[in-house]
N, C-alpha and C positions, 0 to 999 in steps of 0.2 A: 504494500500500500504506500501511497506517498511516490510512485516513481513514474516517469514516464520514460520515454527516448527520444532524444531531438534528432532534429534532421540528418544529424550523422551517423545514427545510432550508438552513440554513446549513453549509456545510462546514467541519469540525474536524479540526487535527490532533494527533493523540493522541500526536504524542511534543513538543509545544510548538514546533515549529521555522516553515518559514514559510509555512502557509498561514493562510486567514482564520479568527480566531476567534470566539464570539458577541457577538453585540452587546452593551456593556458597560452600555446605556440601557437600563432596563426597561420593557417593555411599560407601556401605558396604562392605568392601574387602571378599572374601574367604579367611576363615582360612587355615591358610597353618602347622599350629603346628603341628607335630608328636604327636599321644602321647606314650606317655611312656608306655616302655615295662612292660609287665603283670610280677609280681614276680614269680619265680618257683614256685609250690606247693613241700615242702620237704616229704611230710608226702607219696604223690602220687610217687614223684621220689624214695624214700627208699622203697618200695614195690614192683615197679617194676624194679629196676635195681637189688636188695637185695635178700629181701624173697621171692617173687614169684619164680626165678630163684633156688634160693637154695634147695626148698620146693620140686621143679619140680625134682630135679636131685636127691634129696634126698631119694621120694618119689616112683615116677616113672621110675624108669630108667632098673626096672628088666626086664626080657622078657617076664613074665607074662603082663606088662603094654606096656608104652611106648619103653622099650630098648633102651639101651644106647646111637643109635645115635639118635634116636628117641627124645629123655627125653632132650637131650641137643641140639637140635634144636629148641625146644618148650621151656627151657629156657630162649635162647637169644632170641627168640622173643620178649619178655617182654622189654627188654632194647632196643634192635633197635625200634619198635614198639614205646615207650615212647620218645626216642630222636628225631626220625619224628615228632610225636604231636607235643611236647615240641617247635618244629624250628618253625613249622606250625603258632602253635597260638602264639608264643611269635615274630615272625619272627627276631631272634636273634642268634648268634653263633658267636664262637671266637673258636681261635686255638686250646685250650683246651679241648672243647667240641669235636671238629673236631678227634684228637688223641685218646681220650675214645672212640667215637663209632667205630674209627677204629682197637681199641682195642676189642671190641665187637667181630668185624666180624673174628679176630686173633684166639682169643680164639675160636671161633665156627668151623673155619678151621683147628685150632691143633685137635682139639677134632677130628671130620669127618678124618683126615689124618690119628690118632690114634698114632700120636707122646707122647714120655713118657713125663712124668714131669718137666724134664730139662728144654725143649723148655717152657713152661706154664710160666717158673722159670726167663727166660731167656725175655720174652713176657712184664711181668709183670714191669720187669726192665728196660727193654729197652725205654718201653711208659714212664714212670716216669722220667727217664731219661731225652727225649727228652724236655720234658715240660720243666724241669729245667735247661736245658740249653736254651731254646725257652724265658726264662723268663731273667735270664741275659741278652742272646744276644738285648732284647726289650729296654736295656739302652740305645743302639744306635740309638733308636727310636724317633720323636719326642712326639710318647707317651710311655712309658713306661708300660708295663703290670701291674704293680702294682697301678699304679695312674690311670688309668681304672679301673678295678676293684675298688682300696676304695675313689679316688679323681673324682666320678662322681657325675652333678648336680643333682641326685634324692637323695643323702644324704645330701650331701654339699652343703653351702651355697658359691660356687664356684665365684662368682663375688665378695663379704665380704672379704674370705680369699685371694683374687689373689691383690685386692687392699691394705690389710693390708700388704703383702708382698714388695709389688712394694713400699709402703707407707716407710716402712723400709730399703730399699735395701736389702732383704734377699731373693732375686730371686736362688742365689746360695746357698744358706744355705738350702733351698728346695730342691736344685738340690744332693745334697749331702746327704739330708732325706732321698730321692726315693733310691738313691742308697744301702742305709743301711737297709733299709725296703723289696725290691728287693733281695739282697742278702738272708734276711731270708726266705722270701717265699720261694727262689731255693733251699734254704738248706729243706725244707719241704718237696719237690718234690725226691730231693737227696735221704733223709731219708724215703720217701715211696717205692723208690725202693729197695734198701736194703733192708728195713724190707718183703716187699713182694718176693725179690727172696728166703730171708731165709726161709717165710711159707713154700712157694711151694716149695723147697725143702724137707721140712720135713713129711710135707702132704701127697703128689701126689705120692705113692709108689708103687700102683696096675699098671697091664698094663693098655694102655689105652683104650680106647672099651668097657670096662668094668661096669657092676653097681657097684664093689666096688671103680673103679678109679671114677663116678660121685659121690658116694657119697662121695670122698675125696676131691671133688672139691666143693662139696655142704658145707663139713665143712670149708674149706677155705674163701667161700663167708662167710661164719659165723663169723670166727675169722679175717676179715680184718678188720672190725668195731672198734674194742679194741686193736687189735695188731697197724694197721695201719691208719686209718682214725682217732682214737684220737689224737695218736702223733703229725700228721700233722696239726691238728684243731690248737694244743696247740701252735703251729709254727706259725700259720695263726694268730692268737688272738695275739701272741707276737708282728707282725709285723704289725697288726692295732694300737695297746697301742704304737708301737713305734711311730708312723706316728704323734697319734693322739697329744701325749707326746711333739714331736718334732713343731706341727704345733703351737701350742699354746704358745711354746717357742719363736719362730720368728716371729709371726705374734703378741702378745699380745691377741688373741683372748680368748674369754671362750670357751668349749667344749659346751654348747646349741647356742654360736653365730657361730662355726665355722660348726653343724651340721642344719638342714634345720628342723623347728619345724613346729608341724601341724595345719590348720590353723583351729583359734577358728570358731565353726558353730554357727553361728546365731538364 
C-alpha cells in the first residue's frame, strides 16, 4: 500500500519511508551541438570554378564541337554545379558566396546575349565592387565581416582572447583593430576590381559568339590567378598579420594561446 511506479518504472514511496526512490542522476540529454562546418576542399573548388571552365571554352567552343554558346554553357556548369554541392554538404553561405554565383549566372547571360567585352569588363567590377563596399558597410554590424571570417571559434580560442580583452579594458582597442583590418580586406576587393576590368579590357576583343571571343575568355580565366587573385591573397594575409599583430598586443596573449591547438590523441 502506499506505492505506485512512475513513468520509468521505478518504484516510489509516497509516504518517504523505505522503499526505493528515483534516480537522483538525470537522464542523458540529447546533444544539441552543431557540428562544425566541413572545410572547403580548394584543390576541388580551383578545378571547377578555374580549369575545367577555361579548358571547356578553350577547347571546345568551335563548331566542329560544342560552339560557342554551346562550350560556354557547359563551362559555367562546373561553377554553379560546384557552388550547389559546396551549400548542400557544407550547408553554409555568406554574402560573398551569394554575389560570385550571381556573378556566375552574369557572365553566362552576357555571353548567350552576345554583349562585347565592355559589359564582361564592367560585370567583373561591379561584383568586386559591391563586396567591398558590402565589407565596410559590415562595421555597422554587430558582427563585422572580417571578424567572421578570421575571429571564429574553429580557429580561435575565442572565450581566452575575449577575457584577456575584457581582463585589460581593450574592448575598444579591438574595436579599432577590426576596423583597420576591415579597411584592408575592402581595399583587396577594390583592387580586384580594377585589376579585372583592366584584363577584360584588354582580353575580350573578338565579337562575342564567337570561338575566338571564348577563347579570350578562357585566357582571362587563366590570367586572373596571377594578375588578380594573388594580389588580393597578398591583401588578405596583410590583414590577418594585422589582426593577429594587433590581438597579441592588447590582449598579452601568445599566437599558439590566442589560436585553438589540436588536441593531443591518446
Amino acid at each position: 500500500m502506499g506505492r505506485r511506479f512512475d513513468a520509468i518504472k521505478r518504484p516510489v514511496n509516497l509516504h518517504g519511508k523505505s522503499e526505493m526512490s528515483p534516480s537522483s542522476e538525470p537522464l542523458p540529454a540529447a546533444s544539441t551541438a552543431v557540428p562544425p562546418a566541413k572545410p572547403e576542399n580548394l584543390l576541388v573548388s580551383v578545378v571547377c570554378n578555374i580549369v575545367l571552365p577555361a579548358l571547356i571554352l578553350g577547347k571546345l567552343s568551335t563548331p566542329a564541337r560544342l560552339g560557342p554558346a554551346g562550350a560556354l554553357v557547359a563551362a559555367l556548369l562546373f561553377p554553379l554545379g560546384y557552388g550547389t554541392y559546396d551549400f548542400i554538404r557544407r550547408r553554409k553561405a555568406n554574402f560573398i558566396a551569394v554575389i560570385s554565383f550571381a556573378g556566375v549566372l552574369l557572365t553566362g547571360s552576357l555571353g548567350l546575349l552576345k554583349l562585347d567585352g565592355f559589359w564582361f569588363a564592367v560585370k567583373d567590377a561591379a561584383i568586386s565592387s559591391l563586396i567591398g563596399v558590402a565589407v565596410v558597410a559590415s562595421l555597422r554590424s554587430r558582427e563585422p565581416l572580417v571578424k567572421t571570417m578570421f575571429c571564429n571559434d574553429t580557429v580561435m580560442d575565442l572565450p581566452r582572447v575575449e577575457a584577456a580583452l575584457k581582463e585589460r579594458g581593450a574592448e575598444a582597442g579591438f574595436a579599432g583593430l577590426l576596423r583597420q583590418c576591415t579597411l584592408i580586406v575592402a581595399a583587396a576587393f577594390f583592387v580586384s576590381a580594377a585589376l579585372g576590368y583592366f584584363l577584360a579590357r584588354y582580353l575580350l576583343r573578338s565579337p562575342a559568339g564567337t570561338p575566338e571571343f571564348n577563347a579570350e575568355l578562357a585566357k582571362m580565366h587563366w590570367f586572373s590567378w596571377p594578375i588578380i587573385v594573388v594580389p588580393c591573397m597578398v591583401l588578405m594575409m596583410l590583414a590577418l598579420w594585422r589582426l593577429i599583430r594587433g590581438l597579441k598586443a592588447l590582449t598579452g596573449l601568445t599566437t599558439d594561446e590566442i589560436f585553438k591547438s589540436e588536441p593531443e590523441k591518446k
